[in-house]
C-alpha atoms as an extended CHARMM CRD file, in Angstrom:
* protein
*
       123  EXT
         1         1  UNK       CA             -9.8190000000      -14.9600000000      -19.1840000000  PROA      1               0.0000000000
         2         2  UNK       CA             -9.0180000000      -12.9290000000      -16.3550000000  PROA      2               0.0000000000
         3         3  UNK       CA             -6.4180000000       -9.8420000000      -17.2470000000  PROA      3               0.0000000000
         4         4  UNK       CA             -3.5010000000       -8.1960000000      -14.5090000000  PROA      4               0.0000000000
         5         5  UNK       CA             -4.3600000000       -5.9660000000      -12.2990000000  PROA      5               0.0000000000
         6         6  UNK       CA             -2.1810000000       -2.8960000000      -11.1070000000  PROA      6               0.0000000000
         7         7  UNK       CA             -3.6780000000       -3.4100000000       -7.3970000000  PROA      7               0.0000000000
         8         8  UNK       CA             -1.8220000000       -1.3280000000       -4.1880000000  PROA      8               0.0000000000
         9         9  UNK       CA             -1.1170000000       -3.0410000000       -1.2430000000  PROA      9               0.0000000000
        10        10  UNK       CA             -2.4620000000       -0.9980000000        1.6450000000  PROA      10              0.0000000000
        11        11  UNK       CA             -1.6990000000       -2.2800000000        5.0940000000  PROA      11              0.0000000000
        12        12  UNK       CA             -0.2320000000       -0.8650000000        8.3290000000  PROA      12              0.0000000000
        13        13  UNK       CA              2.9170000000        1.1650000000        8.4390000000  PROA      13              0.0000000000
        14        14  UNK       CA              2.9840000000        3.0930000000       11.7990000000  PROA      14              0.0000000000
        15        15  UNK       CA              0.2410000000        1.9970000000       13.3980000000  PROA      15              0.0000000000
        16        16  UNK       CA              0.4810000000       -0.1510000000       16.5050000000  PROA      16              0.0000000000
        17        17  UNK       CA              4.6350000000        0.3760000000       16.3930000000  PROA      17              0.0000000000
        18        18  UNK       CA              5.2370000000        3.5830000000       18.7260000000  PROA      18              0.0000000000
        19        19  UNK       CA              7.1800000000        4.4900000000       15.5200000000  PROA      19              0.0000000000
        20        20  UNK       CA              9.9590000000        1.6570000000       16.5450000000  PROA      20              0.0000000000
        21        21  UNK       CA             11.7170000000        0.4600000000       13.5630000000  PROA      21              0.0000000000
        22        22  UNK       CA             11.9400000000       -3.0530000000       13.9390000000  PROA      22              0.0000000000
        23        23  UNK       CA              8.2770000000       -2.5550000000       13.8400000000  PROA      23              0.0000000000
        24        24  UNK       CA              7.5870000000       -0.8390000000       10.8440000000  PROA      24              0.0000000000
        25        25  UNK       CA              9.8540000000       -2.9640000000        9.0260000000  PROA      25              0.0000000000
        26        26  UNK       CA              8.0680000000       -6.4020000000        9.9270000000  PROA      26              0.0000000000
        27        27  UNK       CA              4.6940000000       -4.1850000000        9.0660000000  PROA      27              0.0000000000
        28        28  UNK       CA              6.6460000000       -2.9690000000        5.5050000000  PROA      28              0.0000000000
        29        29  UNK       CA              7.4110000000       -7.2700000000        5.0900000000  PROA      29              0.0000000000
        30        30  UNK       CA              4.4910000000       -8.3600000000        5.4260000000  PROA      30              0.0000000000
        31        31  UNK       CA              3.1780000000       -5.8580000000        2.6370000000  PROA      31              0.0000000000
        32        32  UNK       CA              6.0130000000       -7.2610000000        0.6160000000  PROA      32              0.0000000000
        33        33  UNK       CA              5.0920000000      -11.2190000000        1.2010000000  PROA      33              0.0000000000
        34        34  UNK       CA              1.7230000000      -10.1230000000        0.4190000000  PROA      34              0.0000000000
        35        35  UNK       CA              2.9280000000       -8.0460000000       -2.9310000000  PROA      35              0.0000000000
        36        36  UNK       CA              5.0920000000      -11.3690000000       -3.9170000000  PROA      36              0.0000000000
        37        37  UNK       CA              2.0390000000      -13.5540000000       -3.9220000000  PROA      37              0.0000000000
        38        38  UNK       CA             -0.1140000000      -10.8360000000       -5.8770000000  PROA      38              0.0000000000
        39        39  UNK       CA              2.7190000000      -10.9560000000       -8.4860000000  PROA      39              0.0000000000
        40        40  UNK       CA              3.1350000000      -15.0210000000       -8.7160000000  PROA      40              0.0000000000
        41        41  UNK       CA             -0.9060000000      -14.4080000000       -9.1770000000  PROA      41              0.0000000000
        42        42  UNK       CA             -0.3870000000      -12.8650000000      -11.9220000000  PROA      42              0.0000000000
        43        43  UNK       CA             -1.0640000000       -9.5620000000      -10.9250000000  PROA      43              0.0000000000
        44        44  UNK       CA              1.5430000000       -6.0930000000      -10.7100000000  PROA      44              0.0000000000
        45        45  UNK       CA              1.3130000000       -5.0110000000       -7.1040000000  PROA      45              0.0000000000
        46        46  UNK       CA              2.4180000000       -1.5340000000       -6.0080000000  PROA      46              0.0000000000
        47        47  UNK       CA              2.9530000000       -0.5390000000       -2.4310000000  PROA      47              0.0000000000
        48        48  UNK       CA              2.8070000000        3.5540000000       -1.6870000000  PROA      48              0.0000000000
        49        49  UNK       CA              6.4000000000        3.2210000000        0.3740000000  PROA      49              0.0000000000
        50        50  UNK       CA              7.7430000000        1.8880000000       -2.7310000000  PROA      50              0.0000000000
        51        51  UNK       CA              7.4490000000        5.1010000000       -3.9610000000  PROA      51              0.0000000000
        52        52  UNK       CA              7.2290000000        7.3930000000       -1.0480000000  PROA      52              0.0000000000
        53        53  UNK       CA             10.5530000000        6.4190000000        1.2350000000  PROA      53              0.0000000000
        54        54  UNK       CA             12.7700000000        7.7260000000       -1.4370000000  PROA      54              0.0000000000
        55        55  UNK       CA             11.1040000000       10.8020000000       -1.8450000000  PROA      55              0.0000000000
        56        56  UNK       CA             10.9730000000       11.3580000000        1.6350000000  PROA      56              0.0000000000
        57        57  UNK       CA             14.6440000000       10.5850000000        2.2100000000  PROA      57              0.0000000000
        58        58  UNK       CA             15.4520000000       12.7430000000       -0.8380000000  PROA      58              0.0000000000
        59        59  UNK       CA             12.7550000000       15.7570000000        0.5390000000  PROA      59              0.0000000000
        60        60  UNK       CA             15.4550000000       15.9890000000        4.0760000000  PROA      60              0.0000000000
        61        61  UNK       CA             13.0080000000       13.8690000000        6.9020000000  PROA      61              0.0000000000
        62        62  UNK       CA             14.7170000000       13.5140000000        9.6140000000  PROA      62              0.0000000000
        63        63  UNK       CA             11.6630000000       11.8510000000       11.1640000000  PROA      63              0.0000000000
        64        64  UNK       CA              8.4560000000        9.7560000000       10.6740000000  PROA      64              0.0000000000
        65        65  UNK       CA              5.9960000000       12.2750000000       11.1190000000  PROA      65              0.0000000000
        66        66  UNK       CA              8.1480000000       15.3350000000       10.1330000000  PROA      66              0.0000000000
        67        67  UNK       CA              6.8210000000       18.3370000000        7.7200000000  PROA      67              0.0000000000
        68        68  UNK       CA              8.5690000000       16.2330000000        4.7950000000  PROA      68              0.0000000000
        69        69  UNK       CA              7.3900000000       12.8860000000        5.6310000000  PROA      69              0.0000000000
        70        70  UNK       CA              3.7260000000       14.0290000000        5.4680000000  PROA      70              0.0000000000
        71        71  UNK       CA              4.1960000000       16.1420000000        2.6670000000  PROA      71              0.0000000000
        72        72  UNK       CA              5.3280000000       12.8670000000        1.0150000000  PROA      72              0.0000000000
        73        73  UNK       CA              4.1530000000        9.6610000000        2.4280000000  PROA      73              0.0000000000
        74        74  UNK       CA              0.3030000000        9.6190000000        1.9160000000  PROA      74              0.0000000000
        75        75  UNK       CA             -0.3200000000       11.8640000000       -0.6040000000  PROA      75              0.0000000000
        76        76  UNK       CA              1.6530000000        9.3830000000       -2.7870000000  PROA      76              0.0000000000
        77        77  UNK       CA             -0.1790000000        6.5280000000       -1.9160000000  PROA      77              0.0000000000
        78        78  UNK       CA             -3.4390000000        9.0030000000       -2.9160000000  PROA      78              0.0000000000
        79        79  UNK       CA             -1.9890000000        9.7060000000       -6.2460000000  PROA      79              0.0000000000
        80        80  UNK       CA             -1.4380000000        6.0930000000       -7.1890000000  PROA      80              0.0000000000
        81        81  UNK       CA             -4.8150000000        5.5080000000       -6.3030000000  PROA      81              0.0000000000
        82        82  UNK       CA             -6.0180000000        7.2670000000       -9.8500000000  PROA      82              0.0000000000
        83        83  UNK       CA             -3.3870000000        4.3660000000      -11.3560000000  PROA      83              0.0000000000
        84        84  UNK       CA             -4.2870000000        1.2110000000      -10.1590000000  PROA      84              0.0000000000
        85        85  UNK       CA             -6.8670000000       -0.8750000000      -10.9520000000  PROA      85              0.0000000000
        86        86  UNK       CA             -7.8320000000       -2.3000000000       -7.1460000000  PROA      86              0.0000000000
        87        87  UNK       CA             -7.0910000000       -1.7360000000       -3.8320000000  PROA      87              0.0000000000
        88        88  UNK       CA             -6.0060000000       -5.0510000000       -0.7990000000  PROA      88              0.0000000000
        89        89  UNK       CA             -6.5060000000       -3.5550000000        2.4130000000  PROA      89              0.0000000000
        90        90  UNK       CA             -3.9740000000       -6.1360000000        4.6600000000  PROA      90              0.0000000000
        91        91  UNK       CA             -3.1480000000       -6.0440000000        8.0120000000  PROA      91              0.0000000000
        92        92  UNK       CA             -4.9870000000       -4.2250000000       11.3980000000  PROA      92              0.0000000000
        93        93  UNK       CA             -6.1510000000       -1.1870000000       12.0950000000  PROA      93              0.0000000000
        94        94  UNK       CA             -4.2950000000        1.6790000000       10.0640000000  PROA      94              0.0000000000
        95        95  UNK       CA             -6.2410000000        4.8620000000        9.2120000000  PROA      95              0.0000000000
        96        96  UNK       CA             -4.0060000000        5.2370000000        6.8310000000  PROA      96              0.0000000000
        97        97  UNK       CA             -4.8430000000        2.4440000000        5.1680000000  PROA      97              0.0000000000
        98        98  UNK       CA             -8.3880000000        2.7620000000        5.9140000000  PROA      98              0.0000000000
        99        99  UNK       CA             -8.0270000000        5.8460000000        4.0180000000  PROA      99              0.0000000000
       100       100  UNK       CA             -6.8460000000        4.2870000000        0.5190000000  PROA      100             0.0000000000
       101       101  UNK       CA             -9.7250000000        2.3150000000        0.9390000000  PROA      101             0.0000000000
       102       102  UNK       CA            -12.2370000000        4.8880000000        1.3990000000  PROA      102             0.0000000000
       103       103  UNK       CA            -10.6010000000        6.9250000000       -1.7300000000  PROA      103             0.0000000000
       104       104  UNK       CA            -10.1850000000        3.7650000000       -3.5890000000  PROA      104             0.0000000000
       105       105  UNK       CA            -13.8940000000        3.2090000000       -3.4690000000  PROA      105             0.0000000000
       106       106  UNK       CA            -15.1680000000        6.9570000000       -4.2110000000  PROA      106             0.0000000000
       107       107  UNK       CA            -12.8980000000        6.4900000000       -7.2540000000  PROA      107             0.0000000000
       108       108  UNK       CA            -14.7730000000        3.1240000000       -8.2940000000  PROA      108             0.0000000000
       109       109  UNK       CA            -11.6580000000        0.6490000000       -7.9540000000  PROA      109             0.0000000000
       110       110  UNK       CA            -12.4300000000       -2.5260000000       -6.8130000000  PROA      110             0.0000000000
       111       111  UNK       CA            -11.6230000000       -3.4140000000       -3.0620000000  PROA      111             0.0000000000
       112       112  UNK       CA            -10.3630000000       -7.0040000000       -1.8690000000  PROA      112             0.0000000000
       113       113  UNK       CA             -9.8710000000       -7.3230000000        1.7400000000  PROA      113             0.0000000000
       114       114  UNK       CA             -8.2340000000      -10.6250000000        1.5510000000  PROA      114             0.0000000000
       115       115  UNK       CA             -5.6410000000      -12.3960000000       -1.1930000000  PROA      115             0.0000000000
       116       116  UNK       CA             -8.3540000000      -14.8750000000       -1.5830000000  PROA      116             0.0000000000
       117       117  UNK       CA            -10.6800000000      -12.5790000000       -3.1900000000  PROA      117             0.0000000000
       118       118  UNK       CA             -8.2800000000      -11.8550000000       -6.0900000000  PROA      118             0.0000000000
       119       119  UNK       CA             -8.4540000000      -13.4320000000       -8.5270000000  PROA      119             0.0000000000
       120       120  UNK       CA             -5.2140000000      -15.7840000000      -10.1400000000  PROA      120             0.0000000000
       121       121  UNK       CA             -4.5140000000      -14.7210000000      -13.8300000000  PROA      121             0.0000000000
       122       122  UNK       CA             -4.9870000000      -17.2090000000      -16.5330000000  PROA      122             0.0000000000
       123       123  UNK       CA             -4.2830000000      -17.5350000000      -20.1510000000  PROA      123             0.0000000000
C-alpha cells in the first residue's frame, strides 16, 4: 500500500515571462493543474507561492524582484523543503526551480520529474 505524500510543486514562475503578468499567471496555472492531479492521486501537494505571495504582499513589495519579494519568495519554498516528503520539478527552465531540486536532493527527498513517476495512492 502506497501512503500520501506532502510533495511541492516546483515549476517556473518568472522565468521566460519578462516579469509580464499574464505570464506568470498561466506559469502559476499550470502548477495548479498539476497540484489538482497530485491531489486526485492521492497525494497533498504544496506549491511555495501558496505560501509566499501573501507574505510578500503583507512584507510591502511593490515589485517582483524587490528587497521584500526576495526576502520572501524563495526562501519559503527552501523552508518547505525540510516538510515535504518529494519534490516534481514541472515546467522549463527555472533556476529557481532547479534550485528546489538541487536542495531537495541534498536533503534526501525523493525527486519526480514527471506526474507519471508518482505514484497513485491506494488502500
Amino acid at each position: 500500500m502506497h501512503q500520501p505524500e506532502l510533495i511541492l510543486v516546483a515549476g517556473p514562475y518568472r522565468s521566460g515571462t519578462n516579469d509580464q503578468p499574464e505570464l506568470i499567471a498561466a506559469n502559476v496555472e499550470h502548477m495548479s493543474q498539476v497540484s489538482l492531479e497530485l491531489y486526485r492521486m492521492g497525494h497533498l501537494p504544496v506549491m511555495g507561492e501558496w505560501f509566499a505571495l501573501p507574505l510578500i504582499e503583507t512584507a510591502g513589495s511593490k515589485e517582483i524582484g524587490d528587497a521584500a519579494f526576495n526576502e520572501i519568495f524563495h526562501p519559503v519554498a527552501i523552508r518547505l523543503l525540510d516538510k515535504v516528503d518529494a519534490v516534481l520539478r514541472i515546467g522549463g527552465p527555472s533556476q529557481g526551480a532547479d534550485e528546489m531540486v538541487r536542495i531537495g536532493r541534498e536533503k534526501g527527498k525523493k525527486i519526480y520529474y514527471s506526474i507519471a513517476e508518482v505514484f497513485e495512492v491506494t488502500g
